[in-house]
N, C-alpha and C positions, 0 to 999 in steps of 0.2 A: 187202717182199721178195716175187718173185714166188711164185708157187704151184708145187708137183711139175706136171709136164710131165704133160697128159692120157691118154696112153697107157696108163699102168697107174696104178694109186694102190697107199700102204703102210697097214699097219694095225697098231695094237699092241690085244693082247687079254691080259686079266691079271683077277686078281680082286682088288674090292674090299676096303674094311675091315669092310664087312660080309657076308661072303661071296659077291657078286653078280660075275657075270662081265660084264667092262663091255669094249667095242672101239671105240676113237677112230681116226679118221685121221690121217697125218700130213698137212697140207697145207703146212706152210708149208718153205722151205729148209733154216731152221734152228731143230728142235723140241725146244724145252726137257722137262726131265722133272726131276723136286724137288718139294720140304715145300713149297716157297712157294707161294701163291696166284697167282702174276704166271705161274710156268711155265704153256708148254702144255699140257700133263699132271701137273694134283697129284697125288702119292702121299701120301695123309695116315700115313706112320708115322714114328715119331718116331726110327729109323735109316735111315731117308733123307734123307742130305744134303740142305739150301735148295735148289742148281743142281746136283742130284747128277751128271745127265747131259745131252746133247744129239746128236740125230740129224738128219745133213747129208745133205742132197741135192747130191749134184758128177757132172758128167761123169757122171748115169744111174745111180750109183753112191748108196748110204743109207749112211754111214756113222757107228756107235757109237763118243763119245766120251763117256773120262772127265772131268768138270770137278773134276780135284784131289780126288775126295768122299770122306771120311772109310773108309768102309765096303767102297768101290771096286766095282768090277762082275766079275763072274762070268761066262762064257758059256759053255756048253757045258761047265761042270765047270772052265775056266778062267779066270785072271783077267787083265783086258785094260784100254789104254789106248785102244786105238783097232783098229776090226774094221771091216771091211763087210761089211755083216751081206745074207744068206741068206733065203731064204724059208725059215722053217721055223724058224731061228734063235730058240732061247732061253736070255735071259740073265737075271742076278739081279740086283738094287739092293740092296749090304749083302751081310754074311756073318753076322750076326745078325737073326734074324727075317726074313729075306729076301723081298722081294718079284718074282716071276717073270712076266716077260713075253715073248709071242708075238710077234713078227716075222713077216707074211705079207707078200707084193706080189700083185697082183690085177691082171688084163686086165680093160680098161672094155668091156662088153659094150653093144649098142643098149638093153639092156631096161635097166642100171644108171646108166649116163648117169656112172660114177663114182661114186657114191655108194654105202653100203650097203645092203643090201635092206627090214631090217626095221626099224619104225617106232622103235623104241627106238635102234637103232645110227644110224637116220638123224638124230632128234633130239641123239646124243649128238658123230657125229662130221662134222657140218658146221658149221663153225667159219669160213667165209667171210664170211658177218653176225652182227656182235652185236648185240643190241638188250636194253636195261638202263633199270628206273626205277630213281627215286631213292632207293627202302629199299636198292637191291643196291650204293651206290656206298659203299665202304670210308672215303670222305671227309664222308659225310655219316651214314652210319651206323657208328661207331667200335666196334662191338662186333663185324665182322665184321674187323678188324682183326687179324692177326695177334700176337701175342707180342711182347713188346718187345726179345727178343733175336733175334727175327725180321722184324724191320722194316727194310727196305734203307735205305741212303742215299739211294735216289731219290724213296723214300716218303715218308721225310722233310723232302727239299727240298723237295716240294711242300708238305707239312702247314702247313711253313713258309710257301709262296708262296701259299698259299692263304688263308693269317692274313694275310699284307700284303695280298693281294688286296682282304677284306674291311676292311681298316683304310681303305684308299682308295678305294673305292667308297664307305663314309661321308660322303667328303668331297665327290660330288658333287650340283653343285646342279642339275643339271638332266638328264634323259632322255636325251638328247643326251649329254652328256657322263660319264653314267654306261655309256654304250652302245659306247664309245670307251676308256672305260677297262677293261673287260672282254674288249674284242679287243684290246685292247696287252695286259692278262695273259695271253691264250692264246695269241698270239704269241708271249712272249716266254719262255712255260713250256712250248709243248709245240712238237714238230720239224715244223710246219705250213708250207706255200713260203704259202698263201692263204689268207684268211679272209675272211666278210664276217657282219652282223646283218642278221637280216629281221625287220621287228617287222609288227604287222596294222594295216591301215588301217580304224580303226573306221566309215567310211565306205563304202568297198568292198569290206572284208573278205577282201581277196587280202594276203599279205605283200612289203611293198615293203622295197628295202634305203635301210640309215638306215647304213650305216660299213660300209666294207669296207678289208682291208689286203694285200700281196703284200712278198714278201721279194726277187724279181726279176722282169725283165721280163718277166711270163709271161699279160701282159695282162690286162684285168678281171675279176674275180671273176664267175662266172656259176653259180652253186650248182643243181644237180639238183633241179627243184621236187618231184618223185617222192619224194627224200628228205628234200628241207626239211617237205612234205605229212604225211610220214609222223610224224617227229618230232612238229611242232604237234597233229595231231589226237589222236596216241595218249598224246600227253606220255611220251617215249621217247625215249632217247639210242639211235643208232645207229651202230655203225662197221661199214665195208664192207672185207676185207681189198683187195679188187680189184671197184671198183665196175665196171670193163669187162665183167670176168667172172662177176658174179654177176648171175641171171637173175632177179630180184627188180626190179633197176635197169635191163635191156640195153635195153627201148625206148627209153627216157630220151637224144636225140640230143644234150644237152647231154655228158649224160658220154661220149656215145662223139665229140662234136669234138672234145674237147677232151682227150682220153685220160686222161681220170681215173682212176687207180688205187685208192688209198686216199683215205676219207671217213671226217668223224665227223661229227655233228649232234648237238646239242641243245637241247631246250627251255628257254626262257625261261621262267620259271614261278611262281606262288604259289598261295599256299591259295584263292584266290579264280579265279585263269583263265590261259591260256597264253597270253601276249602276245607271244612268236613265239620264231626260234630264231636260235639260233649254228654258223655251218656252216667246216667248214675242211675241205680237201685237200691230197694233194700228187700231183703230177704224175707221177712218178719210183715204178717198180716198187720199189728198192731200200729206200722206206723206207713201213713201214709202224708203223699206232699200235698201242701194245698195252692188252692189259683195263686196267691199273690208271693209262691214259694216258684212256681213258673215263669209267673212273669219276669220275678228276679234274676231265675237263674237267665231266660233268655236273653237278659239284659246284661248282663256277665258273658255269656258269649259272644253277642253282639258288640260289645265291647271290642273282645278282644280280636276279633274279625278285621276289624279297622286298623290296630295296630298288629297284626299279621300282614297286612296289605301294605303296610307303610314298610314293614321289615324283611318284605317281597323284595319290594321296588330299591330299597338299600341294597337287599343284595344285588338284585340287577345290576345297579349301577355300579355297584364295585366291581361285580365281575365282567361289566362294558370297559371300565375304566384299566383296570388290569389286563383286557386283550388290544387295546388301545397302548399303555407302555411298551408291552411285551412285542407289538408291532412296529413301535419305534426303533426298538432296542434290536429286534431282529433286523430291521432296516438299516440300521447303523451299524451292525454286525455283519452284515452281506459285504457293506463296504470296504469293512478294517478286512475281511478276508479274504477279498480278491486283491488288495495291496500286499498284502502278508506271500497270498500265493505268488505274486508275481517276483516279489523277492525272494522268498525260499527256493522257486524254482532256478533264479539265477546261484543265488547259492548252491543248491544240491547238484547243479549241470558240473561242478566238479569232480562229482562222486562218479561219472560217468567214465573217467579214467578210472576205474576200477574194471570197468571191461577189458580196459588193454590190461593188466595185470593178469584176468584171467585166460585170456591167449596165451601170455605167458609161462603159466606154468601149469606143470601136472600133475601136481601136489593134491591129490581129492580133498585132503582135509582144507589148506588154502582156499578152495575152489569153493566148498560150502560155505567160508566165510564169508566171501565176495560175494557170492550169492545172497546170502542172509542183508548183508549188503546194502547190493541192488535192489533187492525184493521191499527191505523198509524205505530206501527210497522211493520208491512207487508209491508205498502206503502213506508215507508222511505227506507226499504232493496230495492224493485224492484225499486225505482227511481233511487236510485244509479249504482242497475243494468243496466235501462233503458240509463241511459248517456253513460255506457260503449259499450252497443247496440249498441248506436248512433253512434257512433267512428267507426261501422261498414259498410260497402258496403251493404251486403246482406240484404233482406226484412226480416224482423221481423215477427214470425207467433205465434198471440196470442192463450191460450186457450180461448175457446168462449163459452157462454151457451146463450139460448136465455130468456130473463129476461124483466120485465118492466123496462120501461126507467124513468117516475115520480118519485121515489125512489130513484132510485141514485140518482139525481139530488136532490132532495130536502136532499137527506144523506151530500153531497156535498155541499150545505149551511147550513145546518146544523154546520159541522164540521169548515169551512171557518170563521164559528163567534168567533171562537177562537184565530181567526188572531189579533192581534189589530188593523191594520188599519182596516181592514173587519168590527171590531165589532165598528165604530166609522161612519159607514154608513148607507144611508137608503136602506134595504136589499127586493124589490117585486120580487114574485113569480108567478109565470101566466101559469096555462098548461089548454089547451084547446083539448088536444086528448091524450088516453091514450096508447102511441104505447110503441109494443114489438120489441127487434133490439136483435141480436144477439152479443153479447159482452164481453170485459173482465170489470167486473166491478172496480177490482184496475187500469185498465189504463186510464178509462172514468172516474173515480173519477180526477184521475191525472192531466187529460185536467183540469176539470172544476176546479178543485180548482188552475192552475194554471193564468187562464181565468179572475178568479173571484179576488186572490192577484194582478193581472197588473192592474186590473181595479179600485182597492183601491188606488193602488201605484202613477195613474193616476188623482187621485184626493185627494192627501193626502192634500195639499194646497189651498182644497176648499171643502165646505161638500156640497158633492155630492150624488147621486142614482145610485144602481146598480139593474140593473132588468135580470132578466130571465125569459125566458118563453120558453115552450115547447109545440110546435104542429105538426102538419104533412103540407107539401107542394109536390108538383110535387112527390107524391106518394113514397116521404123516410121519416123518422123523423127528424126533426125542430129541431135543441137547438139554441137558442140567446142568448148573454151575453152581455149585455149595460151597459156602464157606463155615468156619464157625466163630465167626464174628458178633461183635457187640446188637447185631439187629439194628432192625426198622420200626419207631413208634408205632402204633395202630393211625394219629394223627400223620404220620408223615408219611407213610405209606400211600396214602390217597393221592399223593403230590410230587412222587419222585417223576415222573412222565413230562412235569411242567418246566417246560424252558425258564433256565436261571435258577428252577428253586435246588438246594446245594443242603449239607446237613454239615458239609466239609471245611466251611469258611474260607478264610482265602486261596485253603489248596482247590477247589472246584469251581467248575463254573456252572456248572446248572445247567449243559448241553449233552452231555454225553448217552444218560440215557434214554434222551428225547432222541436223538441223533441214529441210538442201534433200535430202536420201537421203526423207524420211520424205514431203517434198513429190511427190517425183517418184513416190516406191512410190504415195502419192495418188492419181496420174494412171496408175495401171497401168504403168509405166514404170521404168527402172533408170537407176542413173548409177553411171560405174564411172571408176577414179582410174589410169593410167602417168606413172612419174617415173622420170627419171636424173638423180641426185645432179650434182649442177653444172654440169647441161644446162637442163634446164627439167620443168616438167607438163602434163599434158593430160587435163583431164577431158571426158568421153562420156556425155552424155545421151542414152538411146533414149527415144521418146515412141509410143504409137498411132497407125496414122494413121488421119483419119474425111473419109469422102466430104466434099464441099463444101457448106455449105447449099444450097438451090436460088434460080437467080438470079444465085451467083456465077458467075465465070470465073476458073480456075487459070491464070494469066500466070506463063511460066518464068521465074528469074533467070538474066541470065548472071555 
């Protein structure tokens, strides 16, 4: 509802219950006065009617109305249903023990700005922001509660909506969706057009939004960070009768594009930290929230604060629990590796009669073979070796010489045609610079020919392309490896880097690309993974790049 029109403001002045004389404003249209706690004006006496009275603002006009109330109103010695009232005007609540109040109107002068003068009257009668923690909400603290023959039906429904609340937030299992189901309850319990959650990024520590909701097309949710700010740091629920109008928020260019009227916010919260808040608005002067619509909703947040914290420490735990297996299992993997190694190499110390064959002849072609050979003998021991590495905590420190990088790479498909699925694809080659990187070239074979078998494996079920190409960008050296394979879910994506996780079942084992990440970090270098789901993959190798020995010459590819 909008506010009395600035020109003049009204006042009621009355004495308390405990003989203090107190003067509030009227600010809003239509200003309740009753026992209950929800009115604008409590009168604590127990012949005062709940909604004893209300006074309207029409047409410039303050008009005293009776709401039906037992005891009826009195003015001026008479009794009345409906008056507009006077400056000066006093009327009584009850005819038993009557409580008497003052009626004044007041000219806004430059020095009052509308407001009262003295500190006391100004803390008592501005009532344009409320700001409330969580001992004061009547839904969280039940002993501020009124009488149970004083408890509205609206109080109720909520008390009510607020037990289902928490019966289904129980029910969820993740962040996400417990965050979701807390702005569908405030949506659907309090008269909000928007809402959105801002949770913190423990990362950056700004609050980003995670769910937002609109009841029409009144465009995206863009919450006032002035008052999203205000709530997280103070842990404080706030409502703004008229966030345009109140000069607490008027820089805030958010709320003045968007002509925001009324606001509430509040924190997200547990005993432990404020994990962000819950904001809602509505656009429309006509409708505004009231105190016991704050205290609920802060009790709705508060809620869900508690089971955010619970759904913390779950995840914690699972993801303590899952570096705990995955440390066993590397542990016990270190082991099975260096048995394996030690057998494979008495095995493959066969293959080393392949050098006397290459003395022997001088067949080039022969001679490449043998080669090819000997070279994957090398590779198969250090792979072996390489998993047993993995098993390990500490950084891996390769030898390194600085070498061209076109070479390997093309040795690396080369050899990869030997694979059968490899050799049943269409294999492009593409270097457009011919960079020198400092490197181990059995482990940068390693990546690539592992690179190059996923990306077969990815498209055994369709004949597909595998392309690579090598060039320079942001001043490292380039390797791509494309397929146009079945793709990587957006879920799964997040998780290929994880030792053991596999998409492959029992042809994989969940090592391989944990294994070339750790090669590449090796080489000071990153390798990073884009996929669309039943398009294809591309993984992005960055490398260093290192001057050329001296002697060489850097010859461009085209």
């Amino acid at each position: 509802m909008p506010e009395v029109p600035v020109a003049i403001y009204a006042t009621l002045s009355y004495l308390d219950s405990q003989g203090f004389q107190r003067t509030v404003r009227i600010n809003r249209t239509v200003f309740s006065i009753g026992r209950l706690r929800t009115n604008d004006l409590q009168i604590n006496n127990s012949y005062v009617s709940r909604r004893h009275a209300e006074i309207i603002y029409q047409d410039g006009q303050f008009i005293l109305r009776d709401n039906q109330s037992t005891g009826g109103i009195l003015l001026n010695g008479e009794r009345i249903t409906s008056h507009v009232l006077q400056s000066g005007d006093q009327f009584q609540l009850g005819d038993v023990a009557p409580v008497t109040l003052l009626f004044e109107t007041h000219p806004i002068s430059p020095d009052s700005n509308g407001m009262v003068q003295t500190d006391e009257e100004q803390r008592t009668t501005d009532r344009l922001t409320t700001v409330i923690a969580s001992p004061r909400s009547r839904f969280l603290n039940t002993s501020l509660l009124d009488s149970a023959e004083n408890i509205t039906d609206f109080t109720l429904n909520r008390l009510k909506a607020l037990n289902e609340f928490n019966r289904k937030m129980l029910t969820a299992g993740s962040i996400q969706s417990l965050m979701e189901c807390l702005l569908d309850a405030t949506m659907e319990t309090l008269p909000a057009e928007r809402g959105g959650i801002l949770l913190r990024d423990p990362a950056t520590g700004a609050l980003e939004m995670r769910v937002m909701r609109t009841r029409s097309e009144t465009g995206q949710v863009q919450p006032s960070l002035s008052i999203a700010m205000q709530a997280f740091e103070q842990n404080v629920a706030i409502r703004s009768f008229d966030a345009m109008a109140d000069t607490r928020f008027a820089p805030t260019s958010s709320i003045i594009q968007q002509a925001i009227h009324s606001v509430m916010c509040a924190p997200i919260s547990s005993t432990q930290k404020v994990w962000g808040v819950c904001y809602i608005d509505n656009l429309l002067a006509t409708t505004q929230f009231s105190d016991e619509e704050l205290e609920y909703f802060l009790a709705l947040t508060q809620q869900a604060g508690f089971v955010l914290e619970n759904l913390h420490l779950i995840e914690e735990l699972r993801a303590t629990q899952e570096r705990l297996i995955n440390n066993e299992k590397l542990a016990t993997l270190g082991q099975f590796a260096s048995g394996i190694a030690h057998e494979l190499k008495n095995q493959l110390s066969a293959l080393t009669a392949a050098e006397i064959l290459m003395s022997d002849t001088e067949d080039q072609r022969q001679r490449q073979l043998i080669q090819l050979i000997l070279n994957a003998q090398q590779r198969m021991v250090a792979m072996v070796n390489e998993i047993r590495d993995f098993a390990r905590p500490e950084a891996k420190v390769y030898e390194k010489t600085v070498q061209p990088l076109v070479p390997i790479v093309e040795e690396a498909i080369s050899f990869a045609r030997y694979d059968p699925l490899v050799k049943i694809c269409r294999t492009n080659f593409q270097a457009t610079a011919a960079p020198f990187v400092n490197l181990n070239r059995d482990k940068i074979m390693q990546v690539l020919l592992n690179l190059l078998r996923n990306g077969a494996q990815a498209m055994k079920d369709r004949l597909g392309e595998l392309t690579v190409r090598v060039d320079e960008a942001d001043g490292s050296a380039r390797i791509m490896v494309s397929d146009t394979g079945c793709g990587i879910s957006p879920e799964n994506l997040q998780r290929i880097w994880e030792p053991f996780f596999t998409t492959k079942g029992s042809e994989g084992t969940g090592l391989g690309l944990g294994i070339c990440r750790r090669i590449i970090e090796g080489h000071d270098g990153d390798i990073a993974c884009q996929s669309t789901l039943g398009e294809g993959t591309t993984f992005t190798i960055h490398l260093p790049l290192s001057p050329p020995p001296d002697g060489l010459k850097v010859t461009g590819q085209a």
